[in-house]
SEBA-518140 format. One record per atom (N, C-alpha, C): atom name; residue in three letters; residue number from 1; x, y, z. Coordinates in steps of 0.1 Angstrom, whole numbers. Each point is the difference from the previous one (the first is absolute). Example, Ala and Ser with C-alpha at 12.3 -4.5 7.8 and 13.67 -1.06 7.14 Angstrom:
<pts>
+----+-----+-----+-------+-------+-------+
!  a !   r !   k !    xx !    yy !    zz !
+----+-----+-----+-------+-------+-------+
!  N ! Ala !   1 !   132 !   -57 !    78 !
! CA ! Ala !   1 !    -9 !    12 !     0 !
!  C ! Ala !   1 !     9 !    12 !     0 !
!  N ! Ser !   2 !    -4 !    11 !    -7 !
! CA ! Ser !   2 !     9 !    11 !     0 !
!  C ! Ser !   2 !    -8 !    11 !     8 !
+----+-----+-----+-------+-------+-------+
</pts>
This chain:
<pts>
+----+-----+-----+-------+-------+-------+
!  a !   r !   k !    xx !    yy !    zz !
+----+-----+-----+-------+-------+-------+
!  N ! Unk !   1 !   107 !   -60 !   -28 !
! CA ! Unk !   1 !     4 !    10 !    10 !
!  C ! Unk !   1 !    11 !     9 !    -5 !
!  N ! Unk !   2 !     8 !    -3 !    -8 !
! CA ! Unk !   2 !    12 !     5 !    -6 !
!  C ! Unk !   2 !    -7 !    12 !   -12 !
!  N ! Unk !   3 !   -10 !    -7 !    -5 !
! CA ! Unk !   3 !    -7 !    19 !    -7 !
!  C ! Unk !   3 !    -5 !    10 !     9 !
!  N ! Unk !   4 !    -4 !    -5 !     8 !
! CA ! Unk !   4 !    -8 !     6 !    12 !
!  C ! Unk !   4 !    15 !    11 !     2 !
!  N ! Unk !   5 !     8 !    -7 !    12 !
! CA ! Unk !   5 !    13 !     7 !     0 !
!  C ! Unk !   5 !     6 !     8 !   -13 !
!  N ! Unk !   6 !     0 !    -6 !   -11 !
! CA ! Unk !   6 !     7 !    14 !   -13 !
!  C ! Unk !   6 !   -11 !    12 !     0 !
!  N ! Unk !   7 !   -13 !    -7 !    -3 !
! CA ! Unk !   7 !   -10 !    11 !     4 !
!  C ! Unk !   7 !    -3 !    12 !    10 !
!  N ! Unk !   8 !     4 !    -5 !    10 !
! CA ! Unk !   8 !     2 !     8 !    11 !
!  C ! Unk !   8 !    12 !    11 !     0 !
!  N ! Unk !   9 !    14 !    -6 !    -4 !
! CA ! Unk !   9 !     7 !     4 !    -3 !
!  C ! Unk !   9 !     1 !     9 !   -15 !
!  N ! Unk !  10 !    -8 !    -3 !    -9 !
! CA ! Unk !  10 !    -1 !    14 !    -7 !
!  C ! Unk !  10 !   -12 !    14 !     3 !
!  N ! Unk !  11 !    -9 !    -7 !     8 !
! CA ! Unk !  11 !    -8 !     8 !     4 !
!  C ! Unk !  11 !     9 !    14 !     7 !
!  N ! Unk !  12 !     8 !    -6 !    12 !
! CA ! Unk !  12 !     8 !     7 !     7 !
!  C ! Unk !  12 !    10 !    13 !    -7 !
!  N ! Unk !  13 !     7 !    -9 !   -12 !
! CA ! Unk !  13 !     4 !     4 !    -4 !
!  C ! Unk !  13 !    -2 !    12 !   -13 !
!  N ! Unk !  14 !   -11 !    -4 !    -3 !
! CA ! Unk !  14 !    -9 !     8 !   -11 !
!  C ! Unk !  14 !    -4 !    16 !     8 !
!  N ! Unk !  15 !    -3 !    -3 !    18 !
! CA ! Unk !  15 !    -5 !     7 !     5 !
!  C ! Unk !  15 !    11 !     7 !     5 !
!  N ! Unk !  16 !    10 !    -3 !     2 !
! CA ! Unk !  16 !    11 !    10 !     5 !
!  C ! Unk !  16 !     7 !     8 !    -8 !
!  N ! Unk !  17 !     2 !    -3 !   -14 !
! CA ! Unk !  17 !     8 !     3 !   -12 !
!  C ! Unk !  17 !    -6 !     7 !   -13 !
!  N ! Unk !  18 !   -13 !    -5 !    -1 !
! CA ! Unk !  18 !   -10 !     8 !   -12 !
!  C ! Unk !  18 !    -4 !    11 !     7 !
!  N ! Unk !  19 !     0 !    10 !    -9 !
! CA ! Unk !  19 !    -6 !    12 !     4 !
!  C ! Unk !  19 !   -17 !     3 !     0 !
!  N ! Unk !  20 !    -3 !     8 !     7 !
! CA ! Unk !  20 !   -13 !    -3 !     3 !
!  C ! Unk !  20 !   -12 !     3 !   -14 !
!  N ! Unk !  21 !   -10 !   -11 !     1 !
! CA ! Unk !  21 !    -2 !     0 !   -13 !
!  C ! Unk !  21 !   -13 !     5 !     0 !
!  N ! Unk !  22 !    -3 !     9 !    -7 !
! CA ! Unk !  22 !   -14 !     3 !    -7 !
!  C ! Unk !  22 !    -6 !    -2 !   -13 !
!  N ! Unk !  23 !    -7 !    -9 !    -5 !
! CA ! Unk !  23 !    -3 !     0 !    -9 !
!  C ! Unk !  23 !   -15 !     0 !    -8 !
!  N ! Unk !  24 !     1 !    10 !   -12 !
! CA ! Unk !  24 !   -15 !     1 !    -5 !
!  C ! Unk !  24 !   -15 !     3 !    14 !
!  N ! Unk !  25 !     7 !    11 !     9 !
! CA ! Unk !  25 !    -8 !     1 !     9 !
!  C ! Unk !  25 !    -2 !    -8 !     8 !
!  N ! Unk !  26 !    10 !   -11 !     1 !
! CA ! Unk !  26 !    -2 !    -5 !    13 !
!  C ! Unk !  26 !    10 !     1 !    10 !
!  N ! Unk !  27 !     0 !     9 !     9 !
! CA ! Unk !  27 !     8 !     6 !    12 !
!  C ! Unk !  27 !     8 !   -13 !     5 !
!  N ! Unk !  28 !    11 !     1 !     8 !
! CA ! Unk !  28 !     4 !    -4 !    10 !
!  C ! Unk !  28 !    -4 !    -2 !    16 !
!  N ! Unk !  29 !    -5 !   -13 !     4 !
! CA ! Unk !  29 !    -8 !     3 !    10 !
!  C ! Unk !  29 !   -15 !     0 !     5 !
!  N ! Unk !  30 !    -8 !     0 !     3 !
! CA ! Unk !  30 !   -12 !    -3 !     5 !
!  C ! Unk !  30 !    -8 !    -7 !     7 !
!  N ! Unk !  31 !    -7 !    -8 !    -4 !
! CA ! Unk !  31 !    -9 !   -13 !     7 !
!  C ! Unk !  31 !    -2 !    -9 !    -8 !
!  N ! Unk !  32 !     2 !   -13 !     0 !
! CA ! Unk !  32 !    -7 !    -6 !   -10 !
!  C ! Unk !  32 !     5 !    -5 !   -15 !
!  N ! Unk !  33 !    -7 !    -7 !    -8 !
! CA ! Unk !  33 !     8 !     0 !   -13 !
!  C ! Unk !  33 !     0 !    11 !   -11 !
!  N ! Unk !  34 !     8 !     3 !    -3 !
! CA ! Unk !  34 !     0 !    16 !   -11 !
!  C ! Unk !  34 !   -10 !    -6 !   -10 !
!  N ! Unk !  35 !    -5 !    12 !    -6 !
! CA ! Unk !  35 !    -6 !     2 !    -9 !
!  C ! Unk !  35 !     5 !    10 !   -14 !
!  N ! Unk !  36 !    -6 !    -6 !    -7 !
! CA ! Unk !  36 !     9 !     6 !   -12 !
!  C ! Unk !  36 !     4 !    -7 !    -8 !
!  N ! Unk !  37 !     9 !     7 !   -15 !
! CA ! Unk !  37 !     8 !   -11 !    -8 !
!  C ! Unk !  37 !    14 !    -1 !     9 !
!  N ! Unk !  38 !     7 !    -8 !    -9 !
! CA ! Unk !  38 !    19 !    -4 !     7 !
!  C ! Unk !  38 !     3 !    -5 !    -9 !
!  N ! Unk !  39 !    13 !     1 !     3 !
! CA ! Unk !  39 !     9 !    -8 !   -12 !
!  C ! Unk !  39 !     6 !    -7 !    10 !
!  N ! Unk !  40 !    10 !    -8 !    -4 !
! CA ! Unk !  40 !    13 !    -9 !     4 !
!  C ! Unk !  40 !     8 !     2 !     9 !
!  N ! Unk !  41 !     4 !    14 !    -1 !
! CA ! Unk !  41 !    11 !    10 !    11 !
!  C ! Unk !  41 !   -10 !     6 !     7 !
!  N ! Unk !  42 !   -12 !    -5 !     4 !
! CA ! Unk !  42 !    -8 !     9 !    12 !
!  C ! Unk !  42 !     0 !   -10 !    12 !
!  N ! Unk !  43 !     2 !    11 !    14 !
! CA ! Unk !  43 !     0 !    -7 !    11 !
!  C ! Unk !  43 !    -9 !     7 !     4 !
!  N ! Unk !  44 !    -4 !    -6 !    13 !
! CA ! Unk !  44 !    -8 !     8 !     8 !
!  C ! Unk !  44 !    -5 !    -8 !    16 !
!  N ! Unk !  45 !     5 !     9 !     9 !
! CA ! Unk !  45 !     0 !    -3 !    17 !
!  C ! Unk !  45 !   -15 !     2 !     5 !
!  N ! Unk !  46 !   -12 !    -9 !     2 !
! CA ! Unk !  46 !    -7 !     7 !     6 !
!  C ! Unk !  46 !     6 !     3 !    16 !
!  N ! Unk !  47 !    -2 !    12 !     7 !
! CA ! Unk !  47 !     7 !     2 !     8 !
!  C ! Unk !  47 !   -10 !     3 !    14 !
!  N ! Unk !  48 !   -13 !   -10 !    -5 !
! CA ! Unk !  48 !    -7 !    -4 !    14 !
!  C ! Unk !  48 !     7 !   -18 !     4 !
!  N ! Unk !  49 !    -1 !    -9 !    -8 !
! CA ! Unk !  49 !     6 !   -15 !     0 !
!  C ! Unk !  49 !     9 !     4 !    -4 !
!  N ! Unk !  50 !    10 !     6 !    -6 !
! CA ! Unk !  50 !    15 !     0 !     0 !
!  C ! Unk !  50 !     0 !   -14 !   -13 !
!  N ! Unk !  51 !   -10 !    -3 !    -4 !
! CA ! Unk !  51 !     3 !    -7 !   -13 !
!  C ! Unk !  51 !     4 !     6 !   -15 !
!  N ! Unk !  52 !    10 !    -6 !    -6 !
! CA ! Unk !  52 !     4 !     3 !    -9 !
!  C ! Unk !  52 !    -8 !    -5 !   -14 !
!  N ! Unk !  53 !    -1 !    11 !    -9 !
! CA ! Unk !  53 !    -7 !    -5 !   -16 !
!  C ! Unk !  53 !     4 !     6 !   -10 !
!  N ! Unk !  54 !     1 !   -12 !    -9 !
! CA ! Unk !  54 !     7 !     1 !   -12 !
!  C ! Unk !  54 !    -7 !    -2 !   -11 !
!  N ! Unk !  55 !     2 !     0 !   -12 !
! CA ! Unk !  55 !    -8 !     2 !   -12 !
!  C ! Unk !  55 !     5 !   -15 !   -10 !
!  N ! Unk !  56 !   -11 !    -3 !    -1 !
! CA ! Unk !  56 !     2 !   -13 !   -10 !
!  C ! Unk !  56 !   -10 !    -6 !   -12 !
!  N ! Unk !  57 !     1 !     3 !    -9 !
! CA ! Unk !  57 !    -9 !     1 !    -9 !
!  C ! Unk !  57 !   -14 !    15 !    -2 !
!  N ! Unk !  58 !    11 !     9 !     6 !
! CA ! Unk !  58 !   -14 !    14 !     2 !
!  C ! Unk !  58 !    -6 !    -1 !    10 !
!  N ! Unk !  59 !     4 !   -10 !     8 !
! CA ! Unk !  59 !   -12 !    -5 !     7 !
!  C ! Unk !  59 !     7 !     1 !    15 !
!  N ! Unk !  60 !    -2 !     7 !    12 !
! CA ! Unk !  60 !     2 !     4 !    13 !
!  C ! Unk !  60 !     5 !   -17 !     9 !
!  N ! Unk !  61 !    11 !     1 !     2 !
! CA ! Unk !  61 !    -2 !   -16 !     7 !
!  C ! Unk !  61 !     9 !     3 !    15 !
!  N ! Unk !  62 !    -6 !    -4 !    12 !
! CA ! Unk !  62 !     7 !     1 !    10 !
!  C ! Unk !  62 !    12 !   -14 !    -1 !
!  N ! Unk !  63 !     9 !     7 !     5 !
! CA ! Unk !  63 !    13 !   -10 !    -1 !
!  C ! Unk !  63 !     7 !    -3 !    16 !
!  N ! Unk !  64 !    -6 !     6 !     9 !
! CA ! Unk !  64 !     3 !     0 !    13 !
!  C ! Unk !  64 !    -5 !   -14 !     4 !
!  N ! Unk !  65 !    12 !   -14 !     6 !
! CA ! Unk !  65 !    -8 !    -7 !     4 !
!  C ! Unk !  65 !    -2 !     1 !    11 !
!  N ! Unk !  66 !   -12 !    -5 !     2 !
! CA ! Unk !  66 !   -11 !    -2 !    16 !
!  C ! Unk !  66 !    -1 !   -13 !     9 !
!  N ! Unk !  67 !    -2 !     4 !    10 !
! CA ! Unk !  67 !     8 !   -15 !    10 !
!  C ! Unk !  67 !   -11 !     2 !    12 !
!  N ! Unk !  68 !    -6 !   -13 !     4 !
! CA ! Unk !  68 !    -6 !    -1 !    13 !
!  C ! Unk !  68 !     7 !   -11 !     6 !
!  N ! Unk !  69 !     0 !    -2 !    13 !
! CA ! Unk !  69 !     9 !    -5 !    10 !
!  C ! Unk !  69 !    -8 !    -3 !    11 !
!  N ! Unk !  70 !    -3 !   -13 !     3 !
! CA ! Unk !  70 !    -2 !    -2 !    14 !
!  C ! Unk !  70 !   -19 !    -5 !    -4 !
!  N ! Unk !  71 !    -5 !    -3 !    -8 !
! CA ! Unk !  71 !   -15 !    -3 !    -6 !
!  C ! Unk !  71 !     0 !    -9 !    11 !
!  N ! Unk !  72 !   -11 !    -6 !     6 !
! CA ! Unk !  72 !    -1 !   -12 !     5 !
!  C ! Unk !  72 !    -1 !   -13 !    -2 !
!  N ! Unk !  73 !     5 !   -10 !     2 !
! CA ! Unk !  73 !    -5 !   -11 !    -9 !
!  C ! Unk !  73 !   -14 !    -5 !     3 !
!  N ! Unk !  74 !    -5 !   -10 !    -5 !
! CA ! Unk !  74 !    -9 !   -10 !    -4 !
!  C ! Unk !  74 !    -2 !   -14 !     9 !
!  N ! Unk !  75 !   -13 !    -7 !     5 !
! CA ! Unk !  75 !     6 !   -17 !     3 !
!  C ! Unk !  75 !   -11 !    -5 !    -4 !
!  N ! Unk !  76 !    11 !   -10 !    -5 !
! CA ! Unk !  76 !    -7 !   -14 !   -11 !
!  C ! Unk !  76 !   -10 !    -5 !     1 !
!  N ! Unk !  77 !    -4 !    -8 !    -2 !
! CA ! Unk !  77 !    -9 !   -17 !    -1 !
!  C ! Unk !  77 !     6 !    -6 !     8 !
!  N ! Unk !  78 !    -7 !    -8 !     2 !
! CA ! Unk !  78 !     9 !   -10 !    11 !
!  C ! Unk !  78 !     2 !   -14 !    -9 !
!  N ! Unk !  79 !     0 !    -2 !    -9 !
! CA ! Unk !  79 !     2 !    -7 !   -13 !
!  C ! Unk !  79 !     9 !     2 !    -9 !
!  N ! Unk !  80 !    10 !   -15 !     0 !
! CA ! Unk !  80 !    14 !     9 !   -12 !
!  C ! Unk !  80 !    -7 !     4 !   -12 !
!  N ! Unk !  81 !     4 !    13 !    -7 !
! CA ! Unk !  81 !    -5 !     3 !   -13 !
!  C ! Unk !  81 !   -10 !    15 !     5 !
!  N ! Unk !  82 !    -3 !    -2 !    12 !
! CA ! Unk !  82 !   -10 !    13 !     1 !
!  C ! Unk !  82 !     9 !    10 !     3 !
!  N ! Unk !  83 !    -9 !    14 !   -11 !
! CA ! Unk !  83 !     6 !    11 !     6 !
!  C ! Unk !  83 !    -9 !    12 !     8 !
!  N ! Unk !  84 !     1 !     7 !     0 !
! CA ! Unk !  84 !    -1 !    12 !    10 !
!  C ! Unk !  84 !   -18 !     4 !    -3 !
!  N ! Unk !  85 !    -7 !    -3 !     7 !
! CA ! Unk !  85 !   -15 !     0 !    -6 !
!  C ! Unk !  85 !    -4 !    19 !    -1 !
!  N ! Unk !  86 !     7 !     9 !     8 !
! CA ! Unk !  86 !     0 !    10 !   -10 !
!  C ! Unk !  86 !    16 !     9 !     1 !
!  N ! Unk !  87 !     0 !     0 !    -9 !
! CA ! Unk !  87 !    16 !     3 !   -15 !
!  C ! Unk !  87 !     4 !    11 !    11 !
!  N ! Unk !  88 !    12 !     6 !    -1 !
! CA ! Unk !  88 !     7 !    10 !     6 !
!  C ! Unk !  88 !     2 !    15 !   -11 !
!  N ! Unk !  89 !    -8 !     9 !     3 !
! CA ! Unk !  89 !     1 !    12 !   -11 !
!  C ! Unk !  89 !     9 !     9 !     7 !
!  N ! Unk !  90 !    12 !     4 !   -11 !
! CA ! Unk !  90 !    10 !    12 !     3 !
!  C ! Unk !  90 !    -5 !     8 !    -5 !
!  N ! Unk !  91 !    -1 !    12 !     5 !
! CA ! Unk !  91 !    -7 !    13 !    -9 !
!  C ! Unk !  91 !     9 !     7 !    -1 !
!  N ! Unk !  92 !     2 !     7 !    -8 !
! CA ! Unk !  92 !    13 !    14 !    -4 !
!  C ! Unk !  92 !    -2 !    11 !     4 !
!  N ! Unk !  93 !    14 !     4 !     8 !
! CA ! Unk !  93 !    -5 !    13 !     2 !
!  C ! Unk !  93 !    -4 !    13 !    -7 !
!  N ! Unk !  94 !     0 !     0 !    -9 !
! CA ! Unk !  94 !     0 !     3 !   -12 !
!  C ! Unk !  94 !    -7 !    -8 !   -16 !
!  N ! Unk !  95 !    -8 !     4 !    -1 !
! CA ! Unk !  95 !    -5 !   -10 !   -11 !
!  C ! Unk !  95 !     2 !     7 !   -12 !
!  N ! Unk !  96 !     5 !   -17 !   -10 !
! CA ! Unk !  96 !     4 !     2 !   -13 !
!  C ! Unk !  96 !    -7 !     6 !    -8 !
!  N ! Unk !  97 !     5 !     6 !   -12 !
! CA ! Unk !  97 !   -15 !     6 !   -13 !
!  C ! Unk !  97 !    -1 !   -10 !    -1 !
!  N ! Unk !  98 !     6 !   -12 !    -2 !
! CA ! Unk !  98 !    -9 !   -14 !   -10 !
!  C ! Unk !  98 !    11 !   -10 !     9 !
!  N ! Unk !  99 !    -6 !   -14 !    -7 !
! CA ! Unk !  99 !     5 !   -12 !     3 !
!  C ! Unk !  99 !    16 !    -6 !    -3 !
!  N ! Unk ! 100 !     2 !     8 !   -12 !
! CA ! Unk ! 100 !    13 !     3 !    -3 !
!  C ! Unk ! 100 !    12 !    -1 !     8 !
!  N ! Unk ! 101 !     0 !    -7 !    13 !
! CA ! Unk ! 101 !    15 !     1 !     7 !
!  C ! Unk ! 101 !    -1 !   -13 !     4 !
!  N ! Unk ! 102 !    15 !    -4 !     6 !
! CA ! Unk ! 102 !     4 !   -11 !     3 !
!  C ! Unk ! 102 !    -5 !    -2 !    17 !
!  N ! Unk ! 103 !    -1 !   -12 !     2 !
! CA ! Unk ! 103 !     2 !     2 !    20 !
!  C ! Unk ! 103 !     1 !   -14 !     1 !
!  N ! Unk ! 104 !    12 !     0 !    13 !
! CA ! Unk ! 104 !     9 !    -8 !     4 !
!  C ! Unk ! 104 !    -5 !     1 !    17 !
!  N ! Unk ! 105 !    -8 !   -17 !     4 !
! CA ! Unk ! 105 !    -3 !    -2 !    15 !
!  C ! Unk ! 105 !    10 !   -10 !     8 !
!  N ! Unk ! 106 !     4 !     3 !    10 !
! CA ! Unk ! 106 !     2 !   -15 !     5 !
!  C ! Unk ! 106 !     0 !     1 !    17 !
!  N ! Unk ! 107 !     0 !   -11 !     2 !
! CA ! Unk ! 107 !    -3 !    -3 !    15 !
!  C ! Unk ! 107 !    14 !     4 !    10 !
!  N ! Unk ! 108 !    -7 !     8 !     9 !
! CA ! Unk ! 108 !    11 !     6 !    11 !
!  C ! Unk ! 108 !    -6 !    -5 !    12 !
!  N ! Unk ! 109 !    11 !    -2 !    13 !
! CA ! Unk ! 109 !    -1 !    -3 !    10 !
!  C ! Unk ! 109 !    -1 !   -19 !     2 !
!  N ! Unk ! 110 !    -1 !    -6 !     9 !
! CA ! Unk ! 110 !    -3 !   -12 !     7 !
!  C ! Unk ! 110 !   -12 !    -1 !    -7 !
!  N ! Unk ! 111 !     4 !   -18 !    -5 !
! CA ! Unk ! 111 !   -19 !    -8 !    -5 !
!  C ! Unk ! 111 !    -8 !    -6 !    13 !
!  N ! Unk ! 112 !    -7 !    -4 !    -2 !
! CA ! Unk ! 112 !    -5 !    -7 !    10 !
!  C ! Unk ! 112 !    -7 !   -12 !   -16 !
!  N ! Unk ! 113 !     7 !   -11 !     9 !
! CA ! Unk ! 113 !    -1 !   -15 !    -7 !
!  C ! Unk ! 113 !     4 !     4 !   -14 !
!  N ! Unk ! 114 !    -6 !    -5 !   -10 !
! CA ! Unk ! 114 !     9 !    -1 !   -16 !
!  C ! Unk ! 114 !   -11 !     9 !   -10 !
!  N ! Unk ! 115 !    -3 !    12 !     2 !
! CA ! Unk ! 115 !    -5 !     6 !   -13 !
!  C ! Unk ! 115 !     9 !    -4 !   -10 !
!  N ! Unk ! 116 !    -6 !     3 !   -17 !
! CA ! Unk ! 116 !     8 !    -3 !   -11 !
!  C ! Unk ! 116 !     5 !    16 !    -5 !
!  N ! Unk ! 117 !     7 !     2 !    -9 !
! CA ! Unk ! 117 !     3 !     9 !    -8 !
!  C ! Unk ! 117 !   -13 !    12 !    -2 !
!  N ! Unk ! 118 !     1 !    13 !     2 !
! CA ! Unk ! 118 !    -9 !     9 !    -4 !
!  C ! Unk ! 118 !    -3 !    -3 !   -17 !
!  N ! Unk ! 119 !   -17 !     3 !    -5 !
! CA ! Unk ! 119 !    -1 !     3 !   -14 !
!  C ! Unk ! 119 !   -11 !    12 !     0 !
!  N ! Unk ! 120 !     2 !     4 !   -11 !
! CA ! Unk ! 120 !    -9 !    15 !     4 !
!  C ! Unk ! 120 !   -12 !    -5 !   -12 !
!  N ! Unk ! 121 !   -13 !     6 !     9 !
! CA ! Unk ! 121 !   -14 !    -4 !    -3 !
!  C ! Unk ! 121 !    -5 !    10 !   -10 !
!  N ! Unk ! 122 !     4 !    14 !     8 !
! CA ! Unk ! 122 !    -9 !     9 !   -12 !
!  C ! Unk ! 122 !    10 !    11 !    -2 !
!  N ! Unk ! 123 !     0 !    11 !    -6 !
! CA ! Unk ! 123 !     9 !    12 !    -3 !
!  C ! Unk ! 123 !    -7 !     9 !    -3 !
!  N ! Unk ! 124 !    -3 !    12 !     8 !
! CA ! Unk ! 124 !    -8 !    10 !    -1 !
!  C ! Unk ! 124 !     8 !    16 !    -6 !
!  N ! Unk ! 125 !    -1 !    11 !    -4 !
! CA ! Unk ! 125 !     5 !    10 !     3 !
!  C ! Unk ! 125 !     5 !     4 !    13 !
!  N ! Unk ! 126 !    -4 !    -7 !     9 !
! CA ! Unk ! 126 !     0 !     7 !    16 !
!  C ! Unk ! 126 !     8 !    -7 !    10 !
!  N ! Unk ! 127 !    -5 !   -12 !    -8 !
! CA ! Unk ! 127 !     4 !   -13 !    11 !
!  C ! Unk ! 127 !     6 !   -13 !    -8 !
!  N ! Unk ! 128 !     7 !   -11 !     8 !
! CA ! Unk ! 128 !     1 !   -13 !    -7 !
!  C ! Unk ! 128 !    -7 !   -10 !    11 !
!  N ! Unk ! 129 !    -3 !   -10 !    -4 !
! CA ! Unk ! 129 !    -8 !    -8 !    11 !
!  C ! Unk ! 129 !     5 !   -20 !    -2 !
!  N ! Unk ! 130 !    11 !    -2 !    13 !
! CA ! Unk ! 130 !     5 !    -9 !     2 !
!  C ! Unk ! 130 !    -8 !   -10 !     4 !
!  N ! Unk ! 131 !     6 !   -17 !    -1 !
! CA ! Unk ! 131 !    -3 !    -9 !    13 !
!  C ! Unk ! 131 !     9 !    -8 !    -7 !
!  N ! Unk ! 132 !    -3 !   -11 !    11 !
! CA ! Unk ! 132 !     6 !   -12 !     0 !
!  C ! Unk ! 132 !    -1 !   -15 !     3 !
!  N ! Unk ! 133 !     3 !   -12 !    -1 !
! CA ! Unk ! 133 !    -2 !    -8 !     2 !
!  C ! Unk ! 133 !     5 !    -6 !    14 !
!  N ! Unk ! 134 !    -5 !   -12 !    11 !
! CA ! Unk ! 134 !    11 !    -5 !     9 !
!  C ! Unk ! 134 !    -2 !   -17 !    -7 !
!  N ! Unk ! 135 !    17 !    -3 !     4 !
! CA ! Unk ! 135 !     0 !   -10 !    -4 !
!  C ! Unk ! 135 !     0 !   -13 !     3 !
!  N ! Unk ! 136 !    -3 !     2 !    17 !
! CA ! Unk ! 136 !    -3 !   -14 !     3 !
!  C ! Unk ! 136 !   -17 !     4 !    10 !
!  N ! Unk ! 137 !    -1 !    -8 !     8 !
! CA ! Unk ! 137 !   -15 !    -7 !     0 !
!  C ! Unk ! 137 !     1 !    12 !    15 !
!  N ! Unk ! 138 !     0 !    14 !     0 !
! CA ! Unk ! 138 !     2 !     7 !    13 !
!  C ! Unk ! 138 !     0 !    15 !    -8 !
!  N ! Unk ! 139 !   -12 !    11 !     6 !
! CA ! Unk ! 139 !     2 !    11 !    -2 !
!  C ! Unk ! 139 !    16 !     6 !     3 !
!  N ! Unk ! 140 !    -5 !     4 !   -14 !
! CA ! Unk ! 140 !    23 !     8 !     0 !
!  C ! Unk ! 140 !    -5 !    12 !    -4 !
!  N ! Unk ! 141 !     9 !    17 !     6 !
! CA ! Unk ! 141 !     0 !    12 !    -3 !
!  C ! Unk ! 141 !    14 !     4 !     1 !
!  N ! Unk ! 142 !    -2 !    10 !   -13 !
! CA ! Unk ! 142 !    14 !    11 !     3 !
!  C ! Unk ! 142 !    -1 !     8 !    13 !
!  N ! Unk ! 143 !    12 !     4 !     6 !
! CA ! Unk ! 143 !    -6 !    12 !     9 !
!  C ! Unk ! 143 !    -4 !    15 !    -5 !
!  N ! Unk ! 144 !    10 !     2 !   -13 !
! CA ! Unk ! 144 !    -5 !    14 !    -9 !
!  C ! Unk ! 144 !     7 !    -2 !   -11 !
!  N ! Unk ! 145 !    -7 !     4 !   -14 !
! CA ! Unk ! 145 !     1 !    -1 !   -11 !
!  C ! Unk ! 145 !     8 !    18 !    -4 !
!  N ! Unk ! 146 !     9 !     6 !    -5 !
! CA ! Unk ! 146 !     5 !     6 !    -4 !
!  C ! Unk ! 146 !     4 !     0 !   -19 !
!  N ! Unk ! 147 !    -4 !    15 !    -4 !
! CA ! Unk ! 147 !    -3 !     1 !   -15 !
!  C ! Unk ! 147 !     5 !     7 !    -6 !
!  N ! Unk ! 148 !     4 !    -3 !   -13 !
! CA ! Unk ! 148 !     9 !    17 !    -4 !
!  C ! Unk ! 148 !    -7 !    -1 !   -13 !
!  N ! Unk ! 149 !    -2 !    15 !    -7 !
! CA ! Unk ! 149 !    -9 !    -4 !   -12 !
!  C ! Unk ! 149 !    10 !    18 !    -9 !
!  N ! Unk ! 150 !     0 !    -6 !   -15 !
! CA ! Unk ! 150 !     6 !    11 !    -1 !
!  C ! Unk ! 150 !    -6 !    -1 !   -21 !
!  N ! Unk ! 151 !    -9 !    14 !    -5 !
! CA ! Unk ! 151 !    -4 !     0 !    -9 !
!  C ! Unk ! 151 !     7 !     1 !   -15 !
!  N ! Unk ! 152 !    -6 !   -14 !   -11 !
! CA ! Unk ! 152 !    10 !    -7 !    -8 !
!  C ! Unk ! 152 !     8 !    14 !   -10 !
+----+-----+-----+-------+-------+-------+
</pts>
């Protein structure tokens, strides 16, 4: 959580204090992920998502992290050890160029009986896709699963 926060915090700050950047034909501003070459010192706001992108390896990478809030949870097996017979998918509001980012889930609100710890099943460009175990012999659910995902 603490990169998340410096991250955020240089985003902010990159964005208040760098001057506006254009580079090798790629404007400031638009829709979408730029196109084009970049160097190192290139930024760029798309300014439909208000996501920020930066250059890393030549290569266009969004740095804005992305957060869903409030997903619904899942309920168990009625068997300790069973989990959620189908998985819980966060989708992004925004989807990633590639697989390339981090995402961080965990359970919000009131359980009902003893679900276990979130583990994540699949990882898409678009989406991550949770579940979980309950741990004793009684369907257990989160009330909502909340996500923050932010590209490496």
């Amino acid at each position: 959580m603490a990169q998340i926060i410096k991250l955020i915090s240089f985003a902010v700050v990159a964005f208040i204090l760098l001057p506006v950047p254009t580079q090798r034909g790629v404007p400031y501003g638009g829709a979408g992920a730029p196109t084009g070459a970049c160097d190192p010192q290139s930024l760029y706001v798309d300014l439909v998502t208000n996501f920020l992108w930066g250059c890393k390896g030549g290569v266009w990478m969004q740095i804005t992290p992305q957060a869903k809030r409030g997903i619904a949870g899942c309920t168990t097996g009625i068997l300790a050890g069973n989990q959620c017979a189908t998985p819980i998918t966060v989708t992004w509001p925004v989807a990633f160029t590639d697989t390339n980012y981090t995402a961080v889930c965990w359970p919000s609100g009131a359980p009902t009986n003893e679900p276990g710890d979130l583990f994540m099943v699949n990882k898409s460009t678009s989406a991550v896709t949770v579940n979980y175990y309950t741990i004793i012999a009684l369907g257990s659910s989160w009330a909502t699963i909340d996500c923050v995902a932010v590209h490496d």
